[in-house]
C-alpha positions in Angstrom: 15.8 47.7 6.1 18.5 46.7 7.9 21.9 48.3 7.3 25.1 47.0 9.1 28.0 48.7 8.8 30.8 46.7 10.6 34.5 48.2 10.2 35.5 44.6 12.1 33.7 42.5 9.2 37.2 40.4 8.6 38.3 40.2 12.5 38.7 37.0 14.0 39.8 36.0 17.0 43.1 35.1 16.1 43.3 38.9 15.0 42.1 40.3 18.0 44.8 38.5 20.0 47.3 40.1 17.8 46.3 43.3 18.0 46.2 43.5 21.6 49.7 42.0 21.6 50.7 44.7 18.8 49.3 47.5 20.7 50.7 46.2 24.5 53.8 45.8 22.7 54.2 49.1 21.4 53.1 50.6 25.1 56.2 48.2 26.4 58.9 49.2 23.7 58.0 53.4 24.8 58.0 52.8 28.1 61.8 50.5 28.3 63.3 52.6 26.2 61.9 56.0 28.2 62.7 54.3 31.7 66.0 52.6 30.2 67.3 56.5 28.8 66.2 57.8 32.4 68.2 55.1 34.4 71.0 55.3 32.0 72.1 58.9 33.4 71.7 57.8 37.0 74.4 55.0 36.0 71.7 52.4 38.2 72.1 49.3 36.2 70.1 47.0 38.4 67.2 49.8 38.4 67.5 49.0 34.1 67.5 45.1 34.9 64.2 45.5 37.7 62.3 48.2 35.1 62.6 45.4 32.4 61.4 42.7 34.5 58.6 44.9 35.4 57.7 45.9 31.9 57.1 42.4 31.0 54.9 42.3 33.4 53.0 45.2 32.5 53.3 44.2 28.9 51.0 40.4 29.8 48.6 42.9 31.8 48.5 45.3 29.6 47.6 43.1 26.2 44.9 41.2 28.3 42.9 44.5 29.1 43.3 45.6 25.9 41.8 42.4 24.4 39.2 42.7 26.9 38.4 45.8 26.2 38.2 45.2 22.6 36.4 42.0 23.0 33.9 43.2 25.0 32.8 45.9 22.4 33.2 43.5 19.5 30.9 41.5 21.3 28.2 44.1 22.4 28.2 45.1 18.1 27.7 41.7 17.5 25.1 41.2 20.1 23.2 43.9 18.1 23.7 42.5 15.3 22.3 39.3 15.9 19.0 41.2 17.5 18.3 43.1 14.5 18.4 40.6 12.2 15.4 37.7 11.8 17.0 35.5 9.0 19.8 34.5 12.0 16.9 33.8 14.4 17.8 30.0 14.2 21.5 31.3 15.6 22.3 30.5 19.4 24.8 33.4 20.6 27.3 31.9 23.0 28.3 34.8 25.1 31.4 33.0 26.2 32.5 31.9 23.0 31.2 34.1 20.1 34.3 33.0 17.2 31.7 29.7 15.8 29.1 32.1 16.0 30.5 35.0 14.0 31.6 32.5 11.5 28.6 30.8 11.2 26.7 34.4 11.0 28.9 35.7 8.1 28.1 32.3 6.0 24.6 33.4 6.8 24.4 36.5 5.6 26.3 35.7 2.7 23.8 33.5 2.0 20.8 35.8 2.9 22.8 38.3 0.3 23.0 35.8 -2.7 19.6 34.3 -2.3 18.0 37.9 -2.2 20.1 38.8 -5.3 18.6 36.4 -7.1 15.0 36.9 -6.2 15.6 40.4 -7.5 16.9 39.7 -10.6 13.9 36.6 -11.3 11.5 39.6 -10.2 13.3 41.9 -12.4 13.4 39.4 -15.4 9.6 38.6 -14.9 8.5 42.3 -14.7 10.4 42.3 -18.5 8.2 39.3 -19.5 4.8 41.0 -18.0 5.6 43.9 -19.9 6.2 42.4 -23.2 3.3 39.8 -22.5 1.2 42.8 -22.3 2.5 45.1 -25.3 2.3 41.5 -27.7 -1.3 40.6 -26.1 -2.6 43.8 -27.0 -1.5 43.9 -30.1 -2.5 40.5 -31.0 -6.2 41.5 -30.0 -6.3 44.7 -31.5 -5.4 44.0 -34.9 -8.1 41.7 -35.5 -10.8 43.9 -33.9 -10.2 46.3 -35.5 -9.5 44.9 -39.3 -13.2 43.4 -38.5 -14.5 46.9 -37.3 -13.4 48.6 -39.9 -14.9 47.0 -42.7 -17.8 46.7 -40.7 -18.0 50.2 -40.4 -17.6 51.1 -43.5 -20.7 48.6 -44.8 -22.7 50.5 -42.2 -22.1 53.4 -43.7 -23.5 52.9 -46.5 -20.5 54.7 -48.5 -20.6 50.7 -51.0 -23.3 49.8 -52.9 -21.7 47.0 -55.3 -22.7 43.9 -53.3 -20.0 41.8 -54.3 -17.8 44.4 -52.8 -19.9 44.1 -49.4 -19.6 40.5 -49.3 -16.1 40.9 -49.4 -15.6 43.0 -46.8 -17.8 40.7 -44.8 -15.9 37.9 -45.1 -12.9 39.4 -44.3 -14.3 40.9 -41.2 -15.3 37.6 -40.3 -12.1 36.0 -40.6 -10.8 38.9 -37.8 -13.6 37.8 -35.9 -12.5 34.1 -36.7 -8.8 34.8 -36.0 -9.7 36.9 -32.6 -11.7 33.5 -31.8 -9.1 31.6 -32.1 -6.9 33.8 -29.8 -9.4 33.6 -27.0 -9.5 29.8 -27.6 -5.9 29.5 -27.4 -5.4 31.4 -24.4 -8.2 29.6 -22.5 -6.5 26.2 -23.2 -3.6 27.7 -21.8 -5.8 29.0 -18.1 -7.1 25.2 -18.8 -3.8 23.5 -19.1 -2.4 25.8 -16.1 -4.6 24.8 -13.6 -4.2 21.3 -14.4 -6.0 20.1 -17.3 -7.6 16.5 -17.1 -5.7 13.8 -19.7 -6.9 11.1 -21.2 -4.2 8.2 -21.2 -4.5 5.4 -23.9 -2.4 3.2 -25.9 -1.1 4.5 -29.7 1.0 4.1 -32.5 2.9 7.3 -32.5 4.5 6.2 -36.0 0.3 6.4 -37.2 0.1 9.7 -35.7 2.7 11.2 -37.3 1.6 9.9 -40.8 -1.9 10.8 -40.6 -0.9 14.3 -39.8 1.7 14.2 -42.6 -1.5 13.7 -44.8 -3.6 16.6 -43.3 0.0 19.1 -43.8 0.8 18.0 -47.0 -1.3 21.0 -49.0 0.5 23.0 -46.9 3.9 21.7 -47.8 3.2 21.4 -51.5 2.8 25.0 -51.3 6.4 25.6 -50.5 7.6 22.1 -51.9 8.7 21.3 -48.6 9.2 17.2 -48.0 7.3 15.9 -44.9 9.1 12.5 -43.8 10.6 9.7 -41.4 13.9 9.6 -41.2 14.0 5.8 -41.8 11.1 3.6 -42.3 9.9 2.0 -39.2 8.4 -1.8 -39.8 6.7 -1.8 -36.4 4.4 -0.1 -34.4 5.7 2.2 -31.5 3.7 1.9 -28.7 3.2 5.0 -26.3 0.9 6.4 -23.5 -0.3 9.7 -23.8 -3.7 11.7 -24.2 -3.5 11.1 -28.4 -6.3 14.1 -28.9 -2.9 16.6 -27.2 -0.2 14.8 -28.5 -1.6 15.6 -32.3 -2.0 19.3 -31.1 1.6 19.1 -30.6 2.6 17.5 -33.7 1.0 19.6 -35.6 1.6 22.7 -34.3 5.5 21.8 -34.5 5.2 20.9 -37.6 3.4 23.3 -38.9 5.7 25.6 -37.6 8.5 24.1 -39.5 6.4 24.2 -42.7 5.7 28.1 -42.2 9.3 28.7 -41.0 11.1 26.2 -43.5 12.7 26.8 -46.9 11.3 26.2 -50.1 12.6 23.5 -51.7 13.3 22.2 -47.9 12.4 19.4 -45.7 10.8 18.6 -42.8 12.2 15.2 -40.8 10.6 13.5 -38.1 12.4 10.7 -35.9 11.8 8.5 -33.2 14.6 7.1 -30.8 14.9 5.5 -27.6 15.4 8.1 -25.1 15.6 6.0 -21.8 14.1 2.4 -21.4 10.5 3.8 -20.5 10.5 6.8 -23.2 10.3 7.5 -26.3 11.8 10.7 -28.1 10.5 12.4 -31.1 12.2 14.8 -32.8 11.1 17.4 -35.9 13.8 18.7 -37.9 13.7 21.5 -40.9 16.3 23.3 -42.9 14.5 26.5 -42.8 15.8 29.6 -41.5 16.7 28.7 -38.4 17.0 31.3 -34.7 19.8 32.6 -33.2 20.5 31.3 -29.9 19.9 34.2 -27.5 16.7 33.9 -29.0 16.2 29.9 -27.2 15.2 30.5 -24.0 12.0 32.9 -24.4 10.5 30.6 -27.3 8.3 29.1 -25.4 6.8 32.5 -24.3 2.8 33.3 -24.9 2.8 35.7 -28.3 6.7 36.1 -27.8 7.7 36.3 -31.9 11.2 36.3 -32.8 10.8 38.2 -35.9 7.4 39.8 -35.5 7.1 41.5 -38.8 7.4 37.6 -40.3 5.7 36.1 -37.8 2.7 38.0 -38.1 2.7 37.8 -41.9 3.0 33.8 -41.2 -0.7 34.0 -39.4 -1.4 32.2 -35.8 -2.3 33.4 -32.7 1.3 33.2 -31.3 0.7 30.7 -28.7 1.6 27.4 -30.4 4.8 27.6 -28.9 3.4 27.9 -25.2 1.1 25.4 -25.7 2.8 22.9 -26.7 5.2 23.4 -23.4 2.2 23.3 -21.3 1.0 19.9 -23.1 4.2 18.2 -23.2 4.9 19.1 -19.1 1.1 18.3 -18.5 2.6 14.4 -19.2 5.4 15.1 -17.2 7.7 15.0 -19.8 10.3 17.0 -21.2 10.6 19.3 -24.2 13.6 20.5 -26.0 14.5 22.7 -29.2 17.9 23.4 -30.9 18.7 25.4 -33.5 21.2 27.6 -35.5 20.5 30.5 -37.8 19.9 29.6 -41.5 21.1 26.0 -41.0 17.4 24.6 -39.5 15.6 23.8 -36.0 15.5 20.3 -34.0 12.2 20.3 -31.6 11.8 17.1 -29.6 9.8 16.3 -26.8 9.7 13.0 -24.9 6.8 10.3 -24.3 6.2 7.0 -22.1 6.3 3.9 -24.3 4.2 0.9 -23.7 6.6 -2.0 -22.7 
């Protein structure tokens, strides 16, 4: 670790000069008025006249050894400076001139400082986000292994006889099992997706899309009498290029989401805009309950829940979310979400359209 303590951090050349001066000056002003008082009694006025002549004199002298003096050590602490630090190594010290150099070696280390600042805090904020991945993947794991173990366990022993009781616990075991499954699966799309997942570009009718999985979420809507529609009807087919297999993953895990987060009685909007003159944008919007903003930036987070007691009651593995991101950025595209609390969410993500 390198630890510089420089009481001259601020000096510049222009200071040094003055300080010389100052100091030669004060020197001058003792020694005239000392001489001056001395002279005075021995009534030897051109003595006075040849003693200030002469302190002039010594006051040039004087102020250029001092600012030798000084600029000689400033320079041998800076010298040291400059050889015990590697992130200046791309620094030429001019021993002749060293003003440039100083300046240019403060705007370095300035900038060493802020960068290294910020590497800290990414490091600290990422060590946050390990240890909640951690504490949420553990717990996601857990609780359906051991639901499924424990009515396992108590089949096994034998402690039930009705069979229709059994059965029971066996099929709830086996959605644990099912729901643990379906973790795993989740997370090794992720690994997949992360280490560059191969796509499978065609030509579709997004508008088609959207309906078909309209149809396929509609039970789930009825439930909660929540309305799944366009926002306008669209009289012609809108062309895009994606892998259509991921872009329905997408769709319906966003609107799932906005079924299982979403008011009863509420809605569920989806519209598609021009975003530039080669892209689409499609956007999902609900009236449900909504997410504060401080909330926004970790969404996208692996099992991160912002309401876990509600999430969890809501089912899924808690990586919908992530890999939605990961799909959407797989196409090089963009994803967005906006959202305020009890007034509804906007997600939208953007797609190439076939010219």
């Amino acid at each position: 670790m390198l630890v510089i303590n420089l009481k001259f951090n601020n000096l510049n050349f222009k200071q040094l000069n003055k300080l010389s001066f100052q100091t030669a000056f004060i020197i001058f002003i003792v020694f005239v008025v000392f001489s001056s008082i001395y002279l005075y009694f021995f009534e030897n006025v051109f003595n006075i006249l040849i003693v200030i002549l002469f302190s002039f004199i010594f006051l040039f002298s004087i102020s250029l050894i001092i600012k030798f003096f000084l600029q000689k050590f400033f320079n041998e602490q800076l010298e040291k400076v400059y050889a015990s630090t590697s992130f200046v190594e791309d620094l030429k010290l001019d021993t002749k001139n060293h003003e440039p150099d100083f300046e240019l070696f403060i705007n370095k280390l300035k900038e060493f400082v802020e960068v290294k600042h910020k590497e800290i805090e990414k490091l600290n904020t990422r060590e946050d986000f390990r240890r909640d991945f951690l504490g949420n993947v553990s717990h996601e794991l857990k609780t359906p292994l051991f639901t499924a173990q424990g009515y396992i366990l108590t089949i096994l022993d034998n402690s039930i006889e009705d069979k229709k009781i059994k059965k029971k616990y066996l099929e709830r075991a086996n959605k644990s099992i099912e729901r643990l499954n379906f973790i795993v699966k989740d997370l090794d799309m992720i690994a997949n997706l992360e280490s560059g997942m191969q796509l499978n570009y065609e030509t579709f009718n997004i508008i088609k899309l959207i309906s078909d999985i309209f149809e396929m979420l509609e039970i789930n809507a009825a439930k909660k009498n929540i309305t799944l529609s366009f926002d306008k009807i669209y009289e012609y087919p809108l062309l895009v290029n994606a892998d259509i297999e991921r872009i329905k993953q997408v769709l319906i895990n966003l609107i799932s989401n906005s079924i299982n987060y979403g008011k009863i009685n509420g809605s569920t909007t989806v519209c598609v805009q021009l975003f530039t003159k080669t892209k689409f944008i499609i956007k999902i919007t609900d009236n449900g309950i909504g997410i504060d903003k401080k909330y926004l930036p970790r969404l996208f987070e692996r099992f991160y829940r912002v309401d876990k007691s509600r999430s969890r009651n809501e089912g899924g593995s808690g990586l919908g979310l992530s890999i939605v991101k990961h799909i959407v950025e797989a196409h090089n595209q963009h994803i967005f979400v906006e959202s305020q609390k009890n007034i509804g969410t906007t997600f939208s993500f953007t797609l190439n359209k076939v010219v």
